[in-house]
C-alpha positions as CSV (number, residue, x, y, z in Angstrom):
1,X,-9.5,-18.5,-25.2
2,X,-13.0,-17.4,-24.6
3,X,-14.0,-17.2,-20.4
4,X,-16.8,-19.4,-21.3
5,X,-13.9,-22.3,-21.8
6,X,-12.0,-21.1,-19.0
7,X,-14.8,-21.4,-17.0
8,X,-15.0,-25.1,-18.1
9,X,-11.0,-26.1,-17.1
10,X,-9.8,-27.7,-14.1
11,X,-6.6,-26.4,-12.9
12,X,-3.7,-29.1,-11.9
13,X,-3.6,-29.9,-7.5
14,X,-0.9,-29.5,-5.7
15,X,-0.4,-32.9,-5.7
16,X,-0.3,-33.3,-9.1
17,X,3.2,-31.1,-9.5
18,X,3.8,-30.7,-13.1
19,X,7.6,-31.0,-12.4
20,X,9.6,-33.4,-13.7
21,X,11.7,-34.3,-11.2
22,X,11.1,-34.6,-7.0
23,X,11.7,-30.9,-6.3
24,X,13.9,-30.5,-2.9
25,X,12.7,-29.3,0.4
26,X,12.0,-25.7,1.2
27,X,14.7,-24.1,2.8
28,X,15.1,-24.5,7.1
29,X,14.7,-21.3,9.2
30,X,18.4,-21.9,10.3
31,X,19.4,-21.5,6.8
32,X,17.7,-18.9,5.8
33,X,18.7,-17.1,9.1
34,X,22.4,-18.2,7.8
35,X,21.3,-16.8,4.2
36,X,19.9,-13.1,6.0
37,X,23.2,-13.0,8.3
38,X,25.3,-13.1,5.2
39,X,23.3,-11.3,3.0
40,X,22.8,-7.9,5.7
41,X,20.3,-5.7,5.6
42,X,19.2,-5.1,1.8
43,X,17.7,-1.9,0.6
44,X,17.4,-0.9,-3.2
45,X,14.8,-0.6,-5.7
46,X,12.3,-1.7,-8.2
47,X,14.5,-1.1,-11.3
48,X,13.6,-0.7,-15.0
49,X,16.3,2.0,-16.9
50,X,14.0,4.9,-17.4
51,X,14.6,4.4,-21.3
52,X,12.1,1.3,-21.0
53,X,8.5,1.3,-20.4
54,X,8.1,-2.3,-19.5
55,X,10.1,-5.9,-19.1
56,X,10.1,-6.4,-23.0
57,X,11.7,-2.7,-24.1
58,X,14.4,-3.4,-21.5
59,X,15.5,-6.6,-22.5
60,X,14.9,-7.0,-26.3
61,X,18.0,-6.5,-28.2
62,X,16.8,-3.8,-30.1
63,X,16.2,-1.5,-27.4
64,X,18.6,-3.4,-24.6
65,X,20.2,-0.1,-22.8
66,X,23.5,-1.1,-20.4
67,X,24.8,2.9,-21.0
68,X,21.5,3.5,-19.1
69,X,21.3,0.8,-16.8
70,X,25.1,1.4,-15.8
71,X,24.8,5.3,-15.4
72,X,21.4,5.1,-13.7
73,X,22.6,2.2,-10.7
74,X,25.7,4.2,-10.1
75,X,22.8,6.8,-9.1
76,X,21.2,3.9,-6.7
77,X,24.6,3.1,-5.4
78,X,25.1,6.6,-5.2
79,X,21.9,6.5,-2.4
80,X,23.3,3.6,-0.4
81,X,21.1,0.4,-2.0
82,X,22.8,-2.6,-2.5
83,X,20.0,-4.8,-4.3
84,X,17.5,-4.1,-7.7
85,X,14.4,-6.2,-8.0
86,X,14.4,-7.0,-11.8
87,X,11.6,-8.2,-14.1
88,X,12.2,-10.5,-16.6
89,X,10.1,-11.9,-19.4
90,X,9.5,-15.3,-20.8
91,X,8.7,-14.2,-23.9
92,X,12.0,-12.7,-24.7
93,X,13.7,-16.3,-23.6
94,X,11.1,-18.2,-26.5
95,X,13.1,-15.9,-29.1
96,X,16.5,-15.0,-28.1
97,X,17.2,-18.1,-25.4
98,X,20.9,-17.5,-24.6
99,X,21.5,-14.1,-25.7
100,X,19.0,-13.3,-23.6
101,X,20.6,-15.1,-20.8
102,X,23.6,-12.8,-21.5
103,X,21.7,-10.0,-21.4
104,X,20.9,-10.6,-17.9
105,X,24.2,-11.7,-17.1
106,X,25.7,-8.4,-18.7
107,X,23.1,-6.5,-16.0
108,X,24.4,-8.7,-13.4
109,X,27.7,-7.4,-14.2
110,X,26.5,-4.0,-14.3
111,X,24.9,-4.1,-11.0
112,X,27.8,-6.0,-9.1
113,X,30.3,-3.3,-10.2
114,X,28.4,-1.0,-8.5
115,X,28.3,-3.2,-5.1
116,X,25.0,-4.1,-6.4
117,X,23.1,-7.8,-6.3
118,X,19.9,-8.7,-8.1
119,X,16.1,-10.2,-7.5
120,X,15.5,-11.2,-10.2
121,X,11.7,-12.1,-11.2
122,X,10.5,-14.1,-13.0
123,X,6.6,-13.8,-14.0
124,X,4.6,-11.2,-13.3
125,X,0.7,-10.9,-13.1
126,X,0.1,-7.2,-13.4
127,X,-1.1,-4.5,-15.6
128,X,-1.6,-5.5,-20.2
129,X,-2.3,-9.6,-20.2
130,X,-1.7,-9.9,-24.2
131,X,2.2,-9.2,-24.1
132,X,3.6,-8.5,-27.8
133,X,7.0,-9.3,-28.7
134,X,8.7,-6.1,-30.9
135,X,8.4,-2.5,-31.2
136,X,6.0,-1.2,-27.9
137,X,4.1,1.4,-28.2
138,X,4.3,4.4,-26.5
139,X,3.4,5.3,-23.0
140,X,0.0,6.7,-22.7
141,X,0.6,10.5,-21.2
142,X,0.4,10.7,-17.5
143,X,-1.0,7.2,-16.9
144,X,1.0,4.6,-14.4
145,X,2.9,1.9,-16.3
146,X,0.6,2.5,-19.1
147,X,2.6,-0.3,-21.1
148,X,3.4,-2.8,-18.6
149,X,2.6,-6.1,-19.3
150,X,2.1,-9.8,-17.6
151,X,4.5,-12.7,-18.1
152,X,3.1,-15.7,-18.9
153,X,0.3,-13.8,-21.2
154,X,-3.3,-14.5,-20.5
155,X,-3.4,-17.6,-23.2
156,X,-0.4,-19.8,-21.3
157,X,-1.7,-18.8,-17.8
158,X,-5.6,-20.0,-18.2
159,X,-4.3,-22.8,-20.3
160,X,-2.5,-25.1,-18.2
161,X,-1.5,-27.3,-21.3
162,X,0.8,-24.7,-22.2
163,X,2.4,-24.5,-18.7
164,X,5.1,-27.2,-19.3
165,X,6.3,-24.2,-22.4
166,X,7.5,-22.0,-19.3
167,X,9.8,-24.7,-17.5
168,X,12.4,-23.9,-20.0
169,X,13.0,-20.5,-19.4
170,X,12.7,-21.0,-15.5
171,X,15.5,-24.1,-16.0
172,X,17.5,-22.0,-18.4
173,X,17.4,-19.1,-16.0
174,X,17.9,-20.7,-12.5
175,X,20.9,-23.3,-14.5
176,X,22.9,-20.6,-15.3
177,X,22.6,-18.4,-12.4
178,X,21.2,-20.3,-9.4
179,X,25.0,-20.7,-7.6
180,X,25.9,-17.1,-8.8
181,X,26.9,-14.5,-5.7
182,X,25.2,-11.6,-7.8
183,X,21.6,-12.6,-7.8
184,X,20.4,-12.0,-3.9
185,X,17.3,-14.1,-4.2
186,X,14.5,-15.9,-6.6
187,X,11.2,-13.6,-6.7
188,X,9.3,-16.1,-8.6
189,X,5.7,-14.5,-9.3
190,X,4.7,-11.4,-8.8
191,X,1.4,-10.5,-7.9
192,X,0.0,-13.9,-9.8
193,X,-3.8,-13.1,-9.2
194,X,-3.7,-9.1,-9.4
195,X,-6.9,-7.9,-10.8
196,X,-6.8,-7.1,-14.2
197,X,-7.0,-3.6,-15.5
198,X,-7.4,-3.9,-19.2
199,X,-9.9,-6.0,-22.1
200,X,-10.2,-8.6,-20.0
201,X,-13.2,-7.6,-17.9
202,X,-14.7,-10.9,-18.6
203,X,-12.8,-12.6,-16.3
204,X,-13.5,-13.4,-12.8
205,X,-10.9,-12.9,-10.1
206,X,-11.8,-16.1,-9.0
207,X,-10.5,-18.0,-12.1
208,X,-7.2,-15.9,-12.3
209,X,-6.6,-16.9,-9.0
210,X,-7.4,-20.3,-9.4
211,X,-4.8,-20.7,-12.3
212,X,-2.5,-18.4,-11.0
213,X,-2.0,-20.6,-7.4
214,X,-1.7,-23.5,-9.8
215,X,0.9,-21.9,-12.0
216,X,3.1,-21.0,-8.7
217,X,2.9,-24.4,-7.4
218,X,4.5,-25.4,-10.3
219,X,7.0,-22.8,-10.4
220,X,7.8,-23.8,-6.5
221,X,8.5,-27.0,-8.1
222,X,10.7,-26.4,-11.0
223,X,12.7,-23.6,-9.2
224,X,13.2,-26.3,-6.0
225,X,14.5,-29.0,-8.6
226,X,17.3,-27.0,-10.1
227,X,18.4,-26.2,-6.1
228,X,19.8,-22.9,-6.7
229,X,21.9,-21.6,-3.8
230,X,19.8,-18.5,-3.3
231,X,16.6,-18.6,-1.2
232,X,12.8,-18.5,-3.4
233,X,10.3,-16.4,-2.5
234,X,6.8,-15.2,-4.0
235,X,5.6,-11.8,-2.4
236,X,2.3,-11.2,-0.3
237,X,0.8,-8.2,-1.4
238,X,-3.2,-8.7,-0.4
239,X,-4.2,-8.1,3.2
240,X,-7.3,-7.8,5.1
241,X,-8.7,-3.9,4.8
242,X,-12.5,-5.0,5.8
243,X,-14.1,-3.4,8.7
244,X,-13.4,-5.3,11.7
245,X,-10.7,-7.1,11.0
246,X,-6.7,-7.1,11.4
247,X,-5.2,-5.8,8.5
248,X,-1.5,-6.7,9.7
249,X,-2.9,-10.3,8.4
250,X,-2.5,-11.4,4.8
251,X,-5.7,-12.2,3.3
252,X,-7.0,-15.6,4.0
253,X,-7.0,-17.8,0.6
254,X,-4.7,-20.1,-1.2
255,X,-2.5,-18.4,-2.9
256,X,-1.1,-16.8,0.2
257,X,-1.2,-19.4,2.2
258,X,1.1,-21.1,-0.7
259,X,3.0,-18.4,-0.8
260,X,3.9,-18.2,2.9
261,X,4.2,-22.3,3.3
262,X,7.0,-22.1,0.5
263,X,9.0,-19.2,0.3
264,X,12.6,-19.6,2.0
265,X,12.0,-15.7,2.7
266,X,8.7,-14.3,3.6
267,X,8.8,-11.4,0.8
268,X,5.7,-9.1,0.8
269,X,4.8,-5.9,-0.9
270,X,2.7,-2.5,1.6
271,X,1.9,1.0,0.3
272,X,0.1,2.0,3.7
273,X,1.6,4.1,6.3
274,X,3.9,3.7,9.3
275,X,1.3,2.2,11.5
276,X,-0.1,-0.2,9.4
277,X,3.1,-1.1,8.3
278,X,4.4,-1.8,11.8
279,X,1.5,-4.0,12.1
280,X,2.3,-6.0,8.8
281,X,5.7,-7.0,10.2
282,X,5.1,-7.9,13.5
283,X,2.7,-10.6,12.1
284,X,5.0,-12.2,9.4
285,X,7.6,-11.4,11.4
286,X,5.8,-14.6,13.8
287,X,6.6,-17.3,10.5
288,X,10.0,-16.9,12.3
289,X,11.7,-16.3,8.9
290,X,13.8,-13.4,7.2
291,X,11.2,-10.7,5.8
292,X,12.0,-8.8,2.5
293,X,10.0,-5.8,2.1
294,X,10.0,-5.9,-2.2
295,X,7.3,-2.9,-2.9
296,X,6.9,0.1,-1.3
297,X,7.0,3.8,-1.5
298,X,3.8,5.6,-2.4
299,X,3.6,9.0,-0.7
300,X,0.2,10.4,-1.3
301,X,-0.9,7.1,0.0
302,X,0.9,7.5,3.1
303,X,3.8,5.3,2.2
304,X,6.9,7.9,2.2
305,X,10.6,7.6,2.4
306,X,10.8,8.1,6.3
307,X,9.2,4.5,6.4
308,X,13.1,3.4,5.8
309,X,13.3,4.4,9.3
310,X,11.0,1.1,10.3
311,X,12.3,-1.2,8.0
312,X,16.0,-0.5,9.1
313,X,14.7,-0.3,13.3
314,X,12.6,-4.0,12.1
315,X,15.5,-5.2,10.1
316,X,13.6,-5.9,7.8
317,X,14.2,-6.1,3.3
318,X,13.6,-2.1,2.0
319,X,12.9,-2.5,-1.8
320,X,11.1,0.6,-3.0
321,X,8.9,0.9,-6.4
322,X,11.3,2.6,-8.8
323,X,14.4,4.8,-9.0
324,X,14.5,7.5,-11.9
325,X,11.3,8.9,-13.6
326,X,11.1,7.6,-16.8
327,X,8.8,5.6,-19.5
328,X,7.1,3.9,-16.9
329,X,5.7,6.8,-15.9
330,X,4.7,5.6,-11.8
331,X,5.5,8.7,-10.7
332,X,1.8,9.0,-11.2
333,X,-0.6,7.4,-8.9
334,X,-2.4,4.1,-10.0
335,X,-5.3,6.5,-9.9
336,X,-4.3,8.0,-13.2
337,X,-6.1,4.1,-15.1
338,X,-9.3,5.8,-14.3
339,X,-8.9,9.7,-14.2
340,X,-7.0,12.8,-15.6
341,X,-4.1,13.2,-13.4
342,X,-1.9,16.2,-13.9
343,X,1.6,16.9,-14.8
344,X,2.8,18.9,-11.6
345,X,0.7,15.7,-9.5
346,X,2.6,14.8,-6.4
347,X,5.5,12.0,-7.7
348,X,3.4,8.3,-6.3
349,X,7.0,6.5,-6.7
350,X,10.5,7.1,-8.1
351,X,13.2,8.7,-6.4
352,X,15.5,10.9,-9.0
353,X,14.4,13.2,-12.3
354,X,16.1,11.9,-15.0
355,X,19.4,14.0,-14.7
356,X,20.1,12.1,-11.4
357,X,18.8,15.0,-9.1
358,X,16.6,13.8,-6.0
359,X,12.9,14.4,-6.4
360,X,13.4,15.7,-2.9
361,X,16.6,16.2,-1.5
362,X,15.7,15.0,2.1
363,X,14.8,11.9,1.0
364,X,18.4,11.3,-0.8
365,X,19.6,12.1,2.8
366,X,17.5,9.6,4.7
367,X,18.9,7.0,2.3
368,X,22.8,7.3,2.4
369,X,22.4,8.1,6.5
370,X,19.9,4.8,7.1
371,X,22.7,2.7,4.5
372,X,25.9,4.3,5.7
C-alpha cells in the first residue's frame, strides 16, 4: 500500500470497537493489587533462545529449539528470575494454527519446570515491517536485532480492513491459555508506533501512530472479551526528554493515554539511569496500580544491572532486554543501525556468553542476592 493511500484512510474510533462481542471491564485496583500480592515480585528477561534471531526462527517448526530454550532458562533460573517476556508472531498462527499453539504450550512447559511463568506478547511494532514466513536470513554482523521483525506487517496494520484477520490468533491464543497458572500476564503490543528503521521512510510517525492506537483499541477489546484470568497490559516506553520538561512523565498523546486508561498493570519500558528512573516510577507509581518494569538494561546508556537495586527497594516488575548473546545480536547498541560498531564494543544488553558464563560476574551476584 502506497503512503499516498495511507494518507487517504481513516482509522476506526474508539467507539467504533471492532470486537464482536461487549468486551468486559478493565480490571479494579483491588484486583490487580490481589493479582501483584499473589504473583510477588517478578524479575526475568526479555527471552529469545540465542539460536533465533527473531519471533519467526524461534517458533517456526523448522527451526523451533526447546533443547535450547530448556538449557538456556535453567541459566535464568540459575540467576534468580521467575518470569520471560516472550514474543510471538501472528504469522506463524495463519500457517501452523494449533501446532503452533503447542509450541507455545511446550515453552510454557519448559519455563514452569524451571519455576518459571511467561509474558507472553502478542504484536510487536519494532525494527523489519515486511515480516517473511520461512528460511531468515542471516544476522547482519555487529548490528542490533538486525533481523527482527513487526507483527502485524506493515500491510494489515495501515489497512484496517485486514484487522478483523488478527482476532483469530489473539482468540486462539488467549482461549487456550487465558486461565493457565504459567502465563504471568498479557503484554498485548509492544511498542505499536516505534519509529521505523528500515524501507519505509515514507511513512510519517503520525500515521503509524494513528493506526497503531487504533489497532490496540481493538486488541483491548478482543483480549477483554475472552476474560482471561491474567491481567492485560500494553507497555509505555515514550517519555518527555524536551528541555524544560518532566521526563518522569509519559509523553502526552493517545496512545499512551490508552495505554495507561486500560492496562490492568501499568507496564512500561526505561533505558536511562537511576535518577531518571526513580523519577519514572514515582509518577506511574500515582495511577495507584501494580508497575511492571518489561525493558531495561542498557549499560553504556546508563541503564546497568545495579538498577535491580531500585526496582526491588520500588517493588516494582524487573524484566531486562535479553539473557544469552546470541542471533539477535543486542549486545550491540541500537547505535550499530547507523554506524560501524566493533566486536570488543561494551555488551548494550544480554547477561551470559553463550556457554552460560556471566558477561560479568558481579552482575550474576546482584541477581541471585536481590532474588534470594
Amino acid at each position: 500500500m502506497s503512503a499516498t493511500k495511507r494518507a487517504s484512510l481513516s482509522w476506526p474510533s474508539s467507539k467504533n470497537s471492532l470486537a464482536s462481542t461487549t468486551p468486559a471491564e478493565r480490571w479494579s485496583t483491588d484486583r490487580a493489587a490481589a493479582w501483584q500480592a499473589d504473583t510477588g515480585w517478578l524479575v526475568g528477561c526479555n527471552f529469545t533462545p540465542s539460536t533465533a534471531g527473531n519471533q519467526l526462527e524461534m517458533w517456526q517448526a523448522d527451526t523451533f529449539d526447546p533443547t535450547t530454550i530448556d538449557r538456556e532458562l535453567g541459566w535464568a533460573a540459575g540467576l534468580g528470575m521467575n518470569a520471560i517476556r516472550v514474543y510471538l508472531h501472528d504469522l506463524v498462527f495463519s500457517v501452523d494454527g494449533d501446532r503452533y499453539l503447542d509450541r507455545i504450550d511446550h515453552v510454557l512447559d519448559i519455563a514452569d519446570g524451571h519455576g518459571i511463568g511467561m509474558i507472553p506478547v502478542l504484536f510487536d511494532g519494532v525494527w523489519h515491517p515486511r515480516p517473511k514466513l520461512g528460511p531468515q536470513p542471516d544476522p547482519v554482523p555487529r548490528r542490533h536485532n538486525s533481523i527482527w521483525v513487526q507483527s502485524p506487517g506493515s500491510e494489515i496494520l495501515y489497512d484496517p480492513d485486514a484487522w478483523p484477520t488478527l482476532q483469530p490468533f489473539v482468540d486462539a491464543t488467549l482461549n487456550r491459555f487465558g486461565a493457565d497458572r504459567r502465563v504471568v500476564m498479557w503484554d498485548l503490543f509492544n511498542e505499536p508506533d516505534q519509529i521505523d528503521r528500515d524501507t519505509l521512510r515514507n511513512d510519517s510517525r503520525d500515521q503509524k501512530a494513528q493506526a497503531a492506537t487504533a489497532l490496540l483499541h481493538a486488541l483491548f477489546d478482543w483480549a477483554r472479551a475472552n476474560q482471561p484470568s491474567q491481567p492485560l497490559t500494553a507497555g509505555i516506553w515514550e517519555f518527555d526528554h524536551a528541555p524544560k520538561v518532566d521526563v518522569s512523565k509519559p509523553v502526552d498523546n493517545d496512545i499512551n493515554t490508552l495505554m495507561i486508561e486500560q492496562s490492568d498493570v501499568i507496564s512500561f519500558h526505561n533505558y536511562e539511569p537511576g535518577a531518571q528512573l526513580t523519577r519514572v516510577i514515582e509518577h506511574l507509581a500515582s495511577l495507584g496500580r501494580p508497575l511492571v518494569c518489561t525493558e531495561w538494561l542498557a549499560r553504556t546508556a546508563g541503564s546497568t544491572v545495579d538498577l535491580l537495586d531500585v526496582f526491588a527497594e520500588c517493588h516494582v516488575g524487573a524484566i531486562n532486554w535479553g539473557l544469552v548473546d546470541g542471533r539477535t545480536q543486542t549486545r550491540f547498541p541500537w547505535k550499530s543501525w547507523t554506524e560501524d560498531v566493533a566486536d570488543d564494543e561494551p555488551w548494550f544488553h544480554e547477561l551470559l556468553h553463550a556457554d552460560g558464563t556471566p558477561y560479568d560476574g558481579a552482575e550474576a551476584e546482584r541477581f541471585r542476592r536481590l532474588t534470594s
